[in-house]
DSSP file (Angstrom, degrees, kcal/mol; ACC not computed):
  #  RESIDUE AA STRUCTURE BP1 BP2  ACC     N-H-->O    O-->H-N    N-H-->O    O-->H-N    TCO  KAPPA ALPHA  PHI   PSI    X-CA   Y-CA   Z-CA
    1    1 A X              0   0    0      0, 0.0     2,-0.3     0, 0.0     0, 0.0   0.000 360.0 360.0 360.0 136.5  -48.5   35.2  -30.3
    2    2 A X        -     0   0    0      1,-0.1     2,-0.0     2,-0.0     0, 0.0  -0.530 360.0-126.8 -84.6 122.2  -47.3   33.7  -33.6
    3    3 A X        -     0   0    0     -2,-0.3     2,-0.6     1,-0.0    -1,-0.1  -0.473  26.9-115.2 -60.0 143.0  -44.5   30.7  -33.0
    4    4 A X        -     0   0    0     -2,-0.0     5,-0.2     2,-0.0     4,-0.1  -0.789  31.4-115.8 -99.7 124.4  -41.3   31.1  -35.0
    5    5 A X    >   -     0   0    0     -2,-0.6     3,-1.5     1,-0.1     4,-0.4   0.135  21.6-135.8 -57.6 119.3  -40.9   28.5  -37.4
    6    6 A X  G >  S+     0   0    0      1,-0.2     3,-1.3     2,-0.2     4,-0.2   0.622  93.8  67.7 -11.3 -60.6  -37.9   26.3  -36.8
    7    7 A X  G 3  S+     0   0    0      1,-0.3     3,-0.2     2,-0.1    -1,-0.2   0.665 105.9  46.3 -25.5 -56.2  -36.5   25.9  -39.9
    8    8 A X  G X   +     0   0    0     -3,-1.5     3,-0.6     1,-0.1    -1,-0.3   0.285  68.8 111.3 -78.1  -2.9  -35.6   29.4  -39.8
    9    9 A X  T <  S+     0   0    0     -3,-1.3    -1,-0.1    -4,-0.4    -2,-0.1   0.691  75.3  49.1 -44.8 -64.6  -34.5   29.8  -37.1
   10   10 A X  T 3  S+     0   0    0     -3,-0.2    -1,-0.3    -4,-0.2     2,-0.3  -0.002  91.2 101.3 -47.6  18.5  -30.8   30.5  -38.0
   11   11 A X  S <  S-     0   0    0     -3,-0.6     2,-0.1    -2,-0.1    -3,-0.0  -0.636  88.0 -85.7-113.2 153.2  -32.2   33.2  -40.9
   12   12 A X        -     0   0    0     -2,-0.3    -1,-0.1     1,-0.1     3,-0.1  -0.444  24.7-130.4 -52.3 147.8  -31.9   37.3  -39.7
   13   13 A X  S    S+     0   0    0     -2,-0.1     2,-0.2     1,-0.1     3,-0.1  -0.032  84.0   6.5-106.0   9.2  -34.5   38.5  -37.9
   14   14 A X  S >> S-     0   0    0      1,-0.2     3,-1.4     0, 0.0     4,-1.0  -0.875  78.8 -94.2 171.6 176.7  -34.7   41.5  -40.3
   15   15 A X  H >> S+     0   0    0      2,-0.2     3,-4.1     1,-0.2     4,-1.9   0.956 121.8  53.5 -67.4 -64.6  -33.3   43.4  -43.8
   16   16 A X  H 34 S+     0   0    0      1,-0.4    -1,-0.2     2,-0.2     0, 0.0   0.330 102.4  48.5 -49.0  -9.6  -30.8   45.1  -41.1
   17   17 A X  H <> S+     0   0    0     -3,-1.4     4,-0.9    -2,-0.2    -1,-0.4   0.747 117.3  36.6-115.6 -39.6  -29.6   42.8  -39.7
   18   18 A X  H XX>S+     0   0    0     -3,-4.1     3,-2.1    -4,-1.0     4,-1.2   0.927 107.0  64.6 -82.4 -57.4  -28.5   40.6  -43.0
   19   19 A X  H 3<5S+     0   0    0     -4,-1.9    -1,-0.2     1,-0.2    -3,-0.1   0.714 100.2  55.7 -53.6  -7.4  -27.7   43.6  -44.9
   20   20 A X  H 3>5S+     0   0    0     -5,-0.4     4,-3.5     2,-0.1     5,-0.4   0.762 114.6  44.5 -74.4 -35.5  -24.8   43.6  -41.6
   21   21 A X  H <X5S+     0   0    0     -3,-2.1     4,-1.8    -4,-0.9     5,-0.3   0.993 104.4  53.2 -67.2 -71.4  -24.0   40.3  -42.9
   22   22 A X  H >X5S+     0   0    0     -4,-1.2     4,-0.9     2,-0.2     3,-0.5   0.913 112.4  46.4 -32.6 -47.2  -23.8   40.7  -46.4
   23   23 A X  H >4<S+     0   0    0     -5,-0.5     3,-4.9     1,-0.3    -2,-0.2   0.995 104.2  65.9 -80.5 -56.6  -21.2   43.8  -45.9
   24   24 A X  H 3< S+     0   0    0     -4,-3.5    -1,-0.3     1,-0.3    -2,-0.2   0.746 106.7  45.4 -49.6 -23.5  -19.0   41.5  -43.2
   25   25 A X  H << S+     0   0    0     -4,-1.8    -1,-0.3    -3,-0.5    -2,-0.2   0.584  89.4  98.0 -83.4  -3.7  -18.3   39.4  -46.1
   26   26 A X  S << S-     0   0    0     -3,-4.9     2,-0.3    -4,-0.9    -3,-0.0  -0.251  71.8-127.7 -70.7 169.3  -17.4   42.0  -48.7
   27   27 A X    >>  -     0   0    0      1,-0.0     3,-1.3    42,-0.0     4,-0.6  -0.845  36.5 -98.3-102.8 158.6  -13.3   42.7  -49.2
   28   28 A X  H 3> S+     0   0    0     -2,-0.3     4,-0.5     2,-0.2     3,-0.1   0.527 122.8  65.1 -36.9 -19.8  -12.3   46.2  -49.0
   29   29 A X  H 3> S+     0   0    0      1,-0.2     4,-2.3     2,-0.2     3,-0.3   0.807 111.4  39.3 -73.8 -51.9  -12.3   46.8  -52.8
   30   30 A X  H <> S+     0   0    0     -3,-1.3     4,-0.7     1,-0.2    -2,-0.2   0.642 112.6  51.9 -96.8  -5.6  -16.1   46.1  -52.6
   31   31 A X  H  X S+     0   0    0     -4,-0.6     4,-1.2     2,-0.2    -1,-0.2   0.490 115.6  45.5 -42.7 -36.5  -17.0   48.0  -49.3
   32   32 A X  H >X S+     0   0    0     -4,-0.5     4,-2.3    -3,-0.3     3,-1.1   0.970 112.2  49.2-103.8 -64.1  -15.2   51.1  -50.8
   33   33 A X  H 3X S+     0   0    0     -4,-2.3     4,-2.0     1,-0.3    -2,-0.2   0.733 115.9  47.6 -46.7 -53.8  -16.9   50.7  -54.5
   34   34 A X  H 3X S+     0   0    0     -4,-0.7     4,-0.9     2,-0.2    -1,-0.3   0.699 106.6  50.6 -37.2 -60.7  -20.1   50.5  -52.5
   35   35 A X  H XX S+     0   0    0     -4,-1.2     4,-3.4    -3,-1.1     3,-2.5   0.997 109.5  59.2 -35.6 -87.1  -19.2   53.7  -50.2
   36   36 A X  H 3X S+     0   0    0     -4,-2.3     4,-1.0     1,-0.3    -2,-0.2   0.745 107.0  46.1 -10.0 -80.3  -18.6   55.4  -53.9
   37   37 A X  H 3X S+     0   0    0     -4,-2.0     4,-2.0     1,-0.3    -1,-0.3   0.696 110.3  49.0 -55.2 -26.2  -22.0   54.7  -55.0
   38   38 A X  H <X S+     0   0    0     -3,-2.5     4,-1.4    -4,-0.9    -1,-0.3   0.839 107.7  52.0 -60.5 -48.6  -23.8   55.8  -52.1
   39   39 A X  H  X S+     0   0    0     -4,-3.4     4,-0.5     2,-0.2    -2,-0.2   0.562 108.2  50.7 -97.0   9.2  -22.2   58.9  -51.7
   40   40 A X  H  X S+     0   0    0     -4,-1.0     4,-0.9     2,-0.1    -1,-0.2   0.548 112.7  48.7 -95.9 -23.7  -22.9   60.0  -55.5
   41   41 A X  H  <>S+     0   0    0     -4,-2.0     5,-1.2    -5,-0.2     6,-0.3   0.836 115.4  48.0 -76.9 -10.8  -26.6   59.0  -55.0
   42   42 A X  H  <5S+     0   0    0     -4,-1.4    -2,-0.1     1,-0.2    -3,-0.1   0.909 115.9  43.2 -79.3 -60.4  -26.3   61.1  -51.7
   43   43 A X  H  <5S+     0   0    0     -4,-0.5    -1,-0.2     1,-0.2    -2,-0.2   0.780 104.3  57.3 -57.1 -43.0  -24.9   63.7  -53.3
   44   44 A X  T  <5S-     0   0    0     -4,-0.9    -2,-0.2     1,-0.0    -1,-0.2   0.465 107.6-120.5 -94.0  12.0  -27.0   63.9  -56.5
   45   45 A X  T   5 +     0   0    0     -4,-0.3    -3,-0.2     1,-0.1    -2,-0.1   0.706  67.0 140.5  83.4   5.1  -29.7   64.4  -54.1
   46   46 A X      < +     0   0    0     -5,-1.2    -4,-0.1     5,-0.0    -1,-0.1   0.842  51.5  77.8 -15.2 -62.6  -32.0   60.6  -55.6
   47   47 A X  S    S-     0   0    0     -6,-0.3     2,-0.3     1,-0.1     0, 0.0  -0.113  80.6-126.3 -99.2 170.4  -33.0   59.5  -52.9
   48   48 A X    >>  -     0   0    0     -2,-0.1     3,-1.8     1,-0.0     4,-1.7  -0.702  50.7 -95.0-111.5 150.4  -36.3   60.6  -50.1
   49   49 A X  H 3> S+     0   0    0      1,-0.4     4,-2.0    -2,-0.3     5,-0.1   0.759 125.3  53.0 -57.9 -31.8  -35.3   61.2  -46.8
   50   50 A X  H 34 S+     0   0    0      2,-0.2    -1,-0.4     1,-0.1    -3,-0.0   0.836 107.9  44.5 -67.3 -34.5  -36.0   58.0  -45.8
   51   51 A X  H X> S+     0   0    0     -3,-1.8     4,-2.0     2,-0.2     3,-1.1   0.862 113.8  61.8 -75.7 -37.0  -34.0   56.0  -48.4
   52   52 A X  H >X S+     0   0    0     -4,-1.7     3,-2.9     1,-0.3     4,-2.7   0.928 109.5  44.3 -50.3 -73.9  -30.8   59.3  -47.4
   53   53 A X  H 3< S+     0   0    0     -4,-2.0    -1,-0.3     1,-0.4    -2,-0.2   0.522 112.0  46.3 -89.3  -3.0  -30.9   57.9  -43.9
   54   54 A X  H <4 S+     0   0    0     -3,-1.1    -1,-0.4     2,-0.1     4,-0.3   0.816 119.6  42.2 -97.6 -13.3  -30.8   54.1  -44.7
   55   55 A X  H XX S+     0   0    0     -3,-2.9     3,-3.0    -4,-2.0     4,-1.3   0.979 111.2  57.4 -77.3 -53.7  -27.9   54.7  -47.2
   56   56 A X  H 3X S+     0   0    0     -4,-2.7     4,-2.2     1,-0.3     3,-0.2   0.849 110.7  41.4 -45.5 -36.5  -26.7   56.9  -44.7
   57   57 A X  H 34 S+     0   0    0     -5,-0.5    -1,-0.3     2,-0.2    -2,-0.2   0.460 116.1  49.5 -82.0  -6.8  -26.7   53.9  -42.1
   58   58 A X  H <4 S+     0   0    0     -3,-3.0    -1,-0.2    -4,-0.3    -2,-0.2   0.311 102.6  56.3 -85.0  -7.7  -25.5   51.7  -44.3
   59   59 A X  H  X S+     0   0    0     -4,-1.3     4,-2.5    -3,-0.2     3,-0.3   0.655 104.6  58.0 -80.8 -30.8  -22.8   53.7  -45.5
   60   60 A X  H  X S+     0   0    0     -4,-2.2     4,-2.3    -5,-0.3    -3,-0.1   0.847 102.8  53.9 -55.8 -37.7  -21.7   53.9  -41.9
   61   61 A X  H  > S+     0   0    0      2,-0.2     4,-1.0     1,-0.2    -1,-0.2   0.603 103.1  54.8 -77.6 -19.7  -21.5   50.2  -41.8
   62   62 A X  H  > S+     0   0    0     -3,-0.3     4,-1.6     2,-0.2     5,-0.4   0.805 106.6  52.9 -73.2 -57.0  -19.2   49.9  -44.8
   63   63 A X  H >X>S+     0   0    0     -4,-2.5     4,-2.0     2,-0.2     3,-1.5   0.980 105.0  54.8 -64.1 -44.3  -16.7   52.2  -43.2
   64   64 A X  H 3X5S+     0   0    0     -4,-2.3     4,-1.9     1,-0.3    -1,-0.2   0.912 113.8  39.6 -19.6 -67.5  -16.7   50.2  -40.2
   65   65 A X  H 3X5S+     0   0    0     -4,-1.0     4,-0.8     2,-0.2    -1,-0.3   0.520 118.3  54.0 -71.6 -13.8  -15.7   47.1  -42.1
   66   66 A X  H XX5S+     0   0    0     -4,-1.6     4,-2.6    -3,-1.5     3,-1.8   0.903 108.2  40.4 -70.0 -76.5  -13.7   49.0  -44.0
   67   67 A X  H 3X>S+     0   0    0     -4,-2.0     4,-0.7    -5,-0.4     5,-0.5   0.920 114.2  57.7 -37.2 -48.3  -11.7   50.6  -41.5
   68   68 A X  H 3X<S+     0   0    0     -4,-1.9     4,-1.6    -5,-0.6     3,-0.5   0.911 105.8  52.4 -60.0 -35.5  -11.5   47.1  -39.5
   69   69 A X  H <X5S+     0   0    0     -3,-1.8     4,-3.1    -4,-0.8    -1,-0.2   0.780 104.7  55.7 -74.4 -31.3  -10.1   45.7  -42.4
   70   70 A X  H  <5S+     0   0    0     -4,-2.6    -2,-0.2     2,-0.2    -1,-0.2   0.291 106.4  45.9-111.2  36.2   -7.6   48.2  -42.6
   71   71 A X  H  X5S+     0   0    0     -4,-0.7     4,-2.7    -3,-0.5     5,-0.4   0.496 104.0  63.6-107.1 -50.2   -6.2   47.9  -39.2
   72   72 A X  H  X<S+     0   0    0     -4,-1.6     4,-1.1    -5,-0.5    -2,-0.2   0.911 104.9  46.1 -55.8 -45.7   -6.1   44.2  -39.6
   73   73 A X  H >X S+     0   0    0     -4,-3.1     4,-3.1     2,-0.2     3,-2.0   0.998 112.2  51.7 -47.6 -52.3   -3.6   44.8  -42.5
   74   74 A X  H 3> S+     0   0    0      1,-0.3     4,-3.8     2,-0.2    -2,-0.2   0.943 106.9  55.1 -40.7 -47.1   -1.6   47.4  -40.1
   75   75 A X  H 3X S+     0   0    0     -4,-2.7     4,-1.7     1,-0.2    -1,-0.3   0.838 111.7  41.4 -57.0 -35.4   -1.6   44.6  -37.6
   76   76 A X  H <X S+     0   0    0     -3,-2.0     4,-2.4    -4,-1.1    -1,-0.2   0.895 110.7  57.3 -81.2 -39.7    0.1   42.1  -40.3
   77   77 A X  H  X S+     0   0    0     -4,-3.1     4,-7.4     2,-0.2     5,-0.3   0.996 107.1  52.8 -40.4 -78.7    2.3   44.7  -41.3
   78   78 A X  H  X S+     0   0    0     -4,-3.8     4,-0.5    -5,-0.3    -2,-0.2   0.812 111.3  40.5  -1.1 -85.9    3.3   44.9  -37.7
   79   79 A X  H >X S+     0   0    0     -4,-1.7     3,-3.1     1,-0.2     4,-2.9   0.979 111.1  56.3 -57.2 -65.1    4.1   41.8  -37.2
   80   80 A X  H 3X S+     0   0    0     -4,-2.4     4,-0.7     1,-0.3     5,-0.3   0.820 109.1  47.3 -23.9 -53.6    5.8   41.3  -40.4
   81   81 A X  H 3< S+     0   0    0     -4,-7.4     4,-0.4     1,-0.2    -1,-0.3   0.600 116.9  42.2 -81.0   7.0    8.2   44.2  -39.8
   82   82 A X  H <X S+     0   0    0     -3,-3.1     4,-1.7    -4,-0.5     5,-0.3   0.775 112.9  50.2-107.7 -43.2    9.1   43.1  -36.2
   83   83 A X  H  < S+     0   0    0     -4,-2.9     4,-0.4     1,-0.3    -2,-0.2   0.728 114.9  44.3 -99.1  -6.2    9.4   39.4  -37.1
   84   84 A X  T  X S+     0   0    0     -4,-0.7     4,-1.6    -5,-0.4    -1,-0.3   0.782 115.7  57.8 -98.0 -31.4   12.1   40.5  -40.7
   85   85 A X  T  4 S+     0   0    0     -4,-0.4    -2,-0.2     1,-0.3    -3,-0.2   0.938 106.5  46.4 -53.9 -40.4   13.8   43.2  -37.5
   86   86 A X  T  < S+     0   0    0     -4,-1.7    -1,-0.3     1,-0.2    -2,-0.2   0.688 115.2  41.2 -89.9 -28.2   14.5   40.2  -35.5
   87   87 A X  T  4 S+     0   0    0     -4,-0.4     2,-1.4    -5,-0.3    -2,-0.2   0.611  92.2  98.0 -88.1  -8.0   16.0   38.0  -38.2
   88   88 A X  S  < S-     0   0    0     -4,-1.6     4,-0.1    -3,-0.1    -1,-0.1  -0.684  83.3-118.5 -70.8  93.8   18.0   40.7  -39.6
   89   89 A X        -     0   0    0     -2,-1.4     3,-0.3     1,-0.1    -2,-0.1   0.107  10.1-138.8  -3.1 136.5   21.6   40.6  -38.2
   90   90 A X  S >  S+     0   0    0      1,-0.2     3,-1.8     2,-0.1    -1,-0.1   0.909 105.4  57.0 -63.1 -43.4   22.6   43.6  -36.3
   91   91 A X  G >  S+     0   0    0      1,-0.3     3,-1.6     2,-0.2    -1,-0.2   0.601  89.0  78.6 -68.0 -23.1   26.1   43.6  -37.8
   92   92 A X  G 3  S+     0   0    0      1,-0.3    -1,-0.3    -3,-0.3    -2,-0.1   0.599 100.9  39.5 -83.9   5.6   24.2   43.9  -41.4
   93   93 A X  G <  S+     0   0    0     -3,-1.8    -1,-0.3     2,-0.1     2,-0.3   0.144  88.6 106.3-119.9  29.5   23.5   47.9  -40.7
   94   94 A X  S <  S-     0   0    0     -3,-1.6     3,-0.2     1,-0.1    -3,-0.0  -0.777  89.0 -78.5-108.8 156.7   26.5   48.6  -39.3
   95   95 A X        -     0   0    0     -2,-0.3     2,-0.3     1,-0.2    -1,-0.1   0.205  52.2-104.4 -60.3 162.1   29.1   50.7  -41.7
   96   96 A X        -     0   0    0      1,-0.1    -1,-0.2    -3,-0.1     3,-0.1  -0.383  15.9-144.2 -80.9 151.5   30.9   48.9  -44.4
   97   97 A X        -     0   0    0      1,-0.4     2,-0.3    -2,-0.3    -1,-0.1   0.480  49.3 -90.5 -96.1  17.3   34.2   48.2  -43.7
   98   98 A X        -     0   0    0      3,-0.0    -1,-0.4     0, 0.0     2,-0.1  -0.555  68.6 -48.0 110.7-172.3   35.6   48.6  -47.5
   99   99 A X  S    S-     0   0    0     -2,-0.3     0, 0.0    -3,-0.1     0, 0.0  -0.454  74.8 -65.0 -78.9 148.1   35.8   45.5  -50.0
  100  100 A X        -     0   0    0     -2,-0.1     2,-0.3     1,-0.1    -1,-0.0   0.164  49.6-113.2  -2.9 148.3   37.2   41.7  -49.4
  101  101 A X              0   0    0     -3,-0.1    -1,-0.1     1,-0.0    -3,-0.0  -0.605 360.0 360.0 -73.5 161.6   40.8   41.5  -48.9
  102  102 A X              0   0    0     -2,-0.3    -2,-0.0     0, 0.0    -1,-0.0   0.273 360.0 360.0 -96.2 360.0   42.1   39.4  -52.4
């Protein structure tokens, strides 16, 4: 049985396994663009059944990270609108009571 070289140790242990990596760094903009292209070679029929079912599997893995990314904005949103609700006065929705006195 073949030793694995040190050195390398930190490296993916296969394409599948970086090509997770690679996409956990993309922003949504490029996970989506990515998606796009996939599903127009999918669609214009390119690819051999074997390349269909790695795009396909790698198109799954873009919507993950996609989708993950875009609950972690909902999640900031969240917060955001709870933490401006709590600094908002109460008194500021309540009706106005005409203009200034002079």
């Amino acid at each position: 049985m073949a030793k694995k070289d040190p050195s390398k140790a930190h490296e993916p242990e296969n394409q599948a396994e970086q090509s997770l990596e690679s996409i956990q760094t993309m922003s949504f903009e490029q996970a989506m663009a990515e998606l796009e292209q996939i599903s127009a070679r999918l669609d214009a029929n390119e690819l051999s059944l074997a390349g269909s079912l790695a795009a396909y599997q790698r198109g799954g893995q873009l919507l993950a990270h996609a989708k993950a990314l875009l609950e972690s904005v909902q999640t900031q949103i969240e917060v955001i609108d709870e933490q401006g609700r709590r600094s908002v006065p109460s008194h500021t929705f309540l009706a106005d009571d005409g203009p200034p006195a002079s």
